[in-house]
N, C-alpha and C positions, 0 to 999 in steps of 0.2 A: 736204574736197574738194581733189584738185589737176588740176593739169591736164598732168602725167606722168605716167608709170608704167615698171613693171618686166614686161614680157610674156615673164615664165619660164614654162615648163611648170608649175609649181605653183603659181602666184601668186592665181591665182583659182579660186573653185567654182564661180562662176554669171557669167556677161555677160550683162548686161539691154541690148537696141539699141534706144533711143528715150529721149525725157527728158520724156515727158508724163506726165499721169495714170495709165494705165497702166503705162507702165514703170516709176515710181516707189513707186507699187502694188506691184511684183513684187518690184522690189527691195528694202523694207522688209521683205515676208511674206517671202522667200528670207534675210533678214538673219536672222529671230526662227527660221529655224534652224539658225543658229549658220553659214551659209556665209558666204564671205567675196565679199564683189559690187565687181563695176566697171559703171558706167552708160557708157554709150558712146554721145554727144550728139552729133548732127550737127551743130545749130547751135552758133553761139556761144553764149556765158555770155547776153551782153543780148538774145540770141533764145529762151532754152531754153524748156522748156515745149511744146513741139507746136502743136497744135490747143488742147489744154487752156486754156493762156494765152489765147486769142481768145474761150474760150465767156462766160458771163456767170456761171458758177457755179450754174446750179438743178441737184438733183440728185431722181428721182423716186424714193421707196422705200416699200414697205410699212408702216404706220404705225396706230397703234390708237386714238388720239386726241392728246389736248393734251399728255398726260404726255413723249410720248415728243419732243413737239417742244420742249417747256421741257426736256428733257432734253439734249438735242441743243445749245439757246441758248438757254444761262445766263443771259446777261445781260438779257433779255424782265422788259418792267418789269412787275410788278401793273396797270397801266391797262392797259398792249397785251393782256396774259394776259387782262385782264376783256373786251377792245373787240376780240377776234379768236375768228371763228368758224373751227379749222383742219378739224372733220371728221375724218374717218377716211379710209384708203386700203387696204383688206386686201389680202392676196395674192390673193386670188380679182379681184378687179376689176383687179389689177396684170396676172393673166394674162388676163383678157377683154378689156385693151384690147390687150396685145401680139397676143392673136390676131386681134382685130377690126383694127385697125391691117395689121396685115400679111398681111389674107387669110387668116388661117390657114395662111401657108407656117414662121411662124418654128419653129426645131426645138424640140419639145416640152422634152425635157433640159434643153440650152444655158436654155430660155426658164424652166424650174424653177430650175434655178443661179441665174440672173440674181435671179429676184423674193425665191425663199428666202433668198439671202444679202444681200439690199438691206438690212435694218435692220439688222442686224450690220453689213456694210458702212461704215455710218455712224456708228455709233457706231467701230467703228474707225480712221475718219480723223479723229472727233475725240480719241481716245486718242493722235493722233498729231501732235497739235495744230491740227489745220483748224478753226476755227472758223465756226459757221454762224449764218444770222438769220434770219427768215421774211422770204418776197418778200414784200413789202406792197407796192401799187401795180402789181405785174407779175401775181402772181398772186393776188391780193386787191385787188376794189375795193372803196372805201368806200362803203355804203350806210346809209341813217339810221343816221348813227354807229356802223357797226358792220363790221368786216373779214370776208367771207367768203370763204376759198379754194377753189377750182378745179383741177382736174388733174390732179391726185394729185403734185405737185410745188411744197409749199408751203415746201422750204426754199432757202436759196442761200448758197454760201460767202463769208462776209468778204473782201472787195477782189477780189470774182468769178471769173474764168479766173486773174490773174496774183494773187491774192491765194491762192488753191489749192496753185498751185507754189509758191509761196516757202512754204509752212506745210511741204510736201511735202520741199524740200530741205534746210530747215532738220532735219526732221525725221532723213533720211538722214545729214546731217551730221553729227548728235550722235552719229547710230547707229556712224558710222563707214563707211557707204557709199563707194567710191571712185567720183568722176564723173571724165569726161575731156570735156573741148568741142569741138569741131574736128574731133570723131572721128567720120569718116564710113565704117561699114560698109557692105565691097561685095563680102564673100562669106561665106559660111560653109567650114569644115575638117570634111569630110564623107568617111566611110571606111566598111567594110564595119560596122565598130561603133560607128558613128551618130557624132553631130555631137560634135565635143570644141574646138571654138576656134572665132572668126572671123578676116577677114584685113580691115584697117583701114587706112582713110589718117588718118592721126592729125598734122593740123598740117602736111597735105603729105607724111607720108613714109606709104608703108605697110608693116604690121605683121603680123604673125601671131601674134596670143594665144590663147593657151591657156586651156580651161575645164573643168569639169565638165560641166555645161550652158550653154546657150541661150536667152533668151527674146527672141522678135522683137516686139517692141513701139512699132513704129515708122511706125503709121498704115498707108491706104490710098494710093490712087493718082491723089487728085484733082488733084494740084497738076501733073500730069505730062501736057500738053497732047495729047499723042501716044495715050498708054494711056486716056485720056478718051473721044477720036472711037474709037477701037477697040473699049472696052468697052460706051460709055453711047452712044453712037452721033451720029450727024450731028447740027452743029451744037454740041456740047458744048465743040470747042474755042473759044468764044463767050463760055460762063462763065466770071462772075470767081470768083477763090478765097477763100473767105471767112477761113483759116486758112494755116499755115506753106507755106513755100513749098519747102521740105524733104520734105511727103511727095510723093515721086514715084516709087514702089512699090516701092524698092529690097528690102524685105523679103519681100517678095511675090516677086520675081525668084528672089532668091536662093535661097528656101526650095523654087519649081518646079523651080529647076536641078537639085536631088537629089532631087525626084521627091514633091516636098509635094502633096497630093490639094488641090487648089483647090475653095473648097465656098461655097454660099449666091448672094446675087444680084447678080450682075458686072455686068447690065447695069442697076444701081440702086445711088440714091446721095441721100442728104439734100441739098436743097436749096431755097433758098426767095427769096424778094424783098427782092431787094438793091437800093443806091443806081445808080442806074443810071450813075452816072459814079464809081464808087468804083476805086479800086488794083486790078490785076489781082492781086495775092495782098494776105496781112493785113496790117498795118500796127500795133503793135501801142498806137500813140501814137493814131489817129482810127479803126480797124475797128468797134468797137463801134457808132459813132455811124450805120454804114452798114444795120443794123438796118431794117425797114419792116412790126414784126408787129402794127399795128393795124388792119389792115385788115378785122376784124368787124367796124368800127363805121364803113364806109362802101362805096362802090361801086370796080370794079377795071376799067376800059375800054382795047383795043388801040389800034393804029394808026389801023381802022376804027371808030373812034369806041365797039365793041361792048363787054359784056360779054362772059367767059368762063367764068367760075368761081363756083359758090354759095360765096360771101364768109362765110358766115353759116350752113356744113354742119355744122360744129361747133367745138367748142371750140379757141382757138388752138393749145393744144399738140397738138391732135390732125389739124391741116391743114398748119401751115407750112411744114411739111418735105418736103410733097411740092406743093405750088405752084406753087415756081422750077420744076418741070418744064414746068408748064403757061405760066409767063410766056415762059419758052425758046422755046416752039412757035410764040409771038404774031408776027406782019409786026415784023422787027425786033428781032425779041427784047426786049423792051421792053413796059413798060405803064404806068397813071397810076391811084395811087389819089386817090377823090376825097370829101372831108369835107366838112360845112357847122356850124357854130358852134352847134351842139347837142350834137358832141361832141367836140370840139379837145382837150378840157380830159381825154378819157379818153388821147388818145394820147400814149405813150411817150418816154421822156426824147428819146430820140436825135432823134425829128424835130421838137428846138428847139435843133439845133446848127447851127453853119457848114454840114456837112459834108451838106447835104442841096440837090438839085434842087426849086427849091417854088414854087408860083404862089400869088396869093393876088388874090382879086376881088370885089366888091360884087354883082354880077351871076351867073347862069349863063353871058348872053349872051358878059360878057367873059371869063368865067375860059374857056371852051371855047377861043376863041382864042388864049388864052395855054399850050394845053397843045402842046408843040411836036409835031411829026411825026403829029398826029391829025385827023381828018375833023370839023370844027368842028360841020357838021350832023347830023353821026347822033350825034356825043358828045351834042350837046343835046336830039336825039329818044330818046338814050337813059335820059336821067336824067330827061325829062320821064315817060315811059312806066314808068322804076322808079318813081317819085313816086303814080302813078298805082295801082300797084298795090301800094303797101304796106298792112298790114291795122292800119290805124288806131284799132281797137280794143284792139287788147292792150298790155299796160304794155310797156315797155323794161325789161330788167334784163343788164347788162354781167357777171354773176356766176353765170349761168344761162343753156342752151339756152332763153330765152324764147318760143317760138315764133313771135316776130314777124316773121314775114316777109312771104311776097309771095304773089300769086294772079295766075294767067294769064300769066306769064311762062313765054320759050321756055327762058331760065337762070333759076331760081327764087334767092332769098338766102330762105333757111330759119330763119334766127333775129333780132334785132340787126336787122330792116329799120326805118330812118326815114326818112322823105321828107327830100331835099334841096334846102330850101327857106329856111334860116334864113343871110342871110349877116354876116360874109363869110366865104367859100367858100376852099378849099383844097385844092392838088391836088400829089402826089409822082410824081418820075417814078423808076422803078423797074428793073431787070432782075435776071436770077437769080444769084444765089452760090451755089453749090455748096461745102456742108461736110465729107462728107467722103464715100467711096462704101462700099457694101455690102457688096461678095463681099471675100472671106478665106480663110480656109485651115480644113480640118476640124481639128476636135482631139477630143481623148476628154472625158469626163468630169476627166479630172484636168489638164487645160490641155497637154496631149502632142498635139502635132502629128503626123497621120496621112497616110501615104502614099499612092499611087493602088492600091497592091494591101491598101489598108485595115488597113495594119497601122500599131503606131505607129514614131518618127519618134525610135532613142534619144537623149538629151541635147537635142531640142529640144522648146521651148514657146513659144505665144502669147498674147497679150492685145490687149486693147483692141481699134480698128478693126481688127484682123488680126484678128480670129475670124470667122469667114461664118458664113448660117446665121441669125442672129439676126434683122437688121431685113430685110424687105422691102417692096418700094412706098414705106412713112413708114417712121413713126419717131414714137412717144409723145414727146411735147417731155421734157425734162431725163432722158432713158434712157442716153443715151453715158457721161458720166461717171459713173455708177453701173454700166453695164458696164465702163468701164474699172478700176474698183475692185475691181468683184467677183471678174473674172477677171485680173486684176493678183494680187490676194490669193492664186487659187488657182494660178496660172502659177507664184507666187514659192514657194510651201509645198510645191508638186510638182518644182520643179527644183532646190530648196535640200535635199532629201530626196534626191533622185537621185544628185545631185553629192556629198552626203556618203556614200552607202551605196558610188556608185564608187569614192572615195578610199580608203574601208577595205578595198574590195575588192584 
């Protein structure tokens, strides 16, 4: 890797623009055929990584049982193998929750690509050194001694988001990838036949390099306060940004300038509950800790003391992403989850950090007063009135839709309901992060970027958060970076093909 270069007319086949998961995705698949790649990084070195470096590393894929997950991670000792139930996740259920998830708007294709190449996928980021473990504890809880997974996303990479990239850049490095840092793209070299360079401030000066192809890889548009209230609508410039502060739609600009067909759901965007006093973008040293997704195993109440949301509609991975919509909407943007010491012990590493808002009380009476900017009375007539109606008959199980919920309520909690009644009592104050947003640009089948007269787009491709189309409303928990992989792979196989057939043309 350096952080020069020679921007001749010849020098490159492929410019991959972005330095996450996906783009580095592309760039390896674009390498294996034989093109010669420049990454072209917006951030610096100690920022790179995108969004990627923020996630936590679960990655969701099709999967047939255990084999394929001791496959995956090696290192799984004979006990964990024997004390872990992983289950199965086929493609058939991979695509009934993309369609159930998203309404059934996600595009049929796009969402075949996605699920069919997920276990390939994986196994080829670990041929590329990624090494991966089963979530124990996120997506497995223990139950009489025994691990059951959930979700269909029961693996996670070694040293999570920033453990990803660095497997990823090592990997390019050996390959011979050129990266550059500093290198902020802010146009494409667009002519009657199709896209051949982009134009770069690279360290402050700008450039004009030359390519074969294109691939824009360089996220969405949440970090961009402005194209936020425009797209996702009132109030949005509110949320915090859970991830880089780099994406702010430069790729998306550049690609509508010559006339890229913008496709999928622009006014929708992954989002969920966040630290309600956390950094307005990521931070790469405390973001994690800013996290709040335990909230199935307790109550969620506004300003006005109310509930909003069934806590309890289903499985984490299948809610949290579309939540921070609903906390956005709350008096204040703002809400409080609230626990009682029945189940402290299931929630989540991050809220037993510094970096959390937290109340903690003997009392209902007192913990209500402690929860700031809320109606101390109806919070109490509200937890007394869930209390009331929780179905006290059925077991609890954290590993399972248990059915335990609630009767006669005007917001029902449909799984995971226990009275809160055991103290002491706990409560997080909460607002939305917004990860990353929806719409994108159309592309074919082969990661080629198409125009608004529906034709394709030569020498350019996309990946990752740039493809539309895919998610809308939610978002299956750990689906992004296995879309960013997939269509990393195929962005990089389709432009590294391109760019070589042009050259000998």
């Amino acid at each position: 890797m350096t952080s020069q270069m020679n921007a001749g007319t010849d020098q490159y086949d492929v410019i991959v623009v972005g330095g996450g998961n996906a783009a580095l995705c592309a760039a390896l698949s674009a390498r294996e055929q034989g093109a010669r790649v420049l990454v072209l990084e917006r951030a610096p070195e100690s920022e790179r990584g995108g969004n990627s470096s923020y996630t936590d590393g679960k990655m969701r894929f099709a999967y047939d049982g255990a084999d394929d997950i001791i496959a995956l991670a090696p290192d799984l000792t004979p006990d964990e193998i024997a004390s872990s139930d992983f289950g199965v996740y086929t493609e058939n259920e991979f695509f009934d929750d993309m369609a159930r998830i998203t309404q059934h708007r996600t595009d049929p294709d796009l969402c075949e690509i996605l699920v069919r190449g997920s276990n390939a996928a994986m196994r080829w980021l670990k041929d590329n050194g990624v090494r991966f473990m089963p979530n124990f504890g996120r997506q497995a809880y223990k139950v009489d001694g025994r691990f059951k997974f959930w979700g269909g996303a029961p693996i996670v990479t070694w040293g999570g988001g920033v453990g990803l990239m660095e497997a990823l850049y090592k990997s390019a490095q050996k390959k011979s990838v050129e990266i550059v840092y500093n290198a902020w793209v802010q146009d494409l070299i667009h002519a009657d036949g199709g896209v051949s360079g982009v134009v770069a401030k690279v360290n402050g000066a700008t450039q004009r390099i030359a390519a074969g192809a294109v691939i824009l890889a360089c996220g969405g548009f949440e970090a961009n306060t402005e194209w936020r209230t425009r797209y996702l609508g009132r109030g949005w410039d509110l949320a915090k940004v859970r991830g880089t502060k780099y994406n702010t739609g430069d790729g998306l600009a550049m690609a509508l300038r010559i006339g890229a067909q913008p496709y999928g759901h622009w006014s929708g965007c992954h989002a969920v509950g966040w630290e309600r006093y956390a950094t307005d973008f990521g931070d790469l040293n405390v973001t994690p800790n800013f996290q709040r997704h335990s909230y199935t195993f307790g109550i969620m109440v506004n300003a006005e003391g109310k509930r909003f949301l069934d806590e309890g509609a289903d499985l984490r991975s299948f809610t949290y992403a579309k939540y921070g919509h609903l906390i956005l909407e709350q008096p204040g943007q703002f809400a409080w989850q609230i626990y009682d010491a029945k189940v402290v012990h299931l929630l989540l590493d991050e809220y037993r950090t510094k970096q959390v808002t937290k109340v903690r009380a003997d009392t209902l009476e007192e913990l209500v007063r402690k929860l700031d900017d809320v109606d101390p009375a109806q919070c109490l007539q509200t937890i007394r009135e869930f209390n009331q109606a929780v179905k006290n008959e059925v077991p609890f199980d954290p590993n399972i839709k248990d059915g335990k919920g609630t009767v006669g309520l005007t917001m029902p909690k449909s799984n995971w309901a226990q009275t809160i009644d055991k103290p002491p009592f706990e409560a997080y104050a909460i607002t939305c992060g917004v990860t990353f947003t929806f719409g994108g640009l159309r592309i074919t089948h082969e990661g080629q970027v198409v125009n608004t007269n529906h034709e394709p787009i030569a020498g350019l491709f996309a990946a990752g958060e740039m493809v539309g189309g895919i998610f809308y409303f939610n978002y299956p928990g750990a689906s992004g970076l296995t879309s960013g992989t997939v269509f990393g792979r195929l962005a990089g196989r389709s432009a590294g093909s391109y760019a070589r057939l042009r050259r000998a043309a």
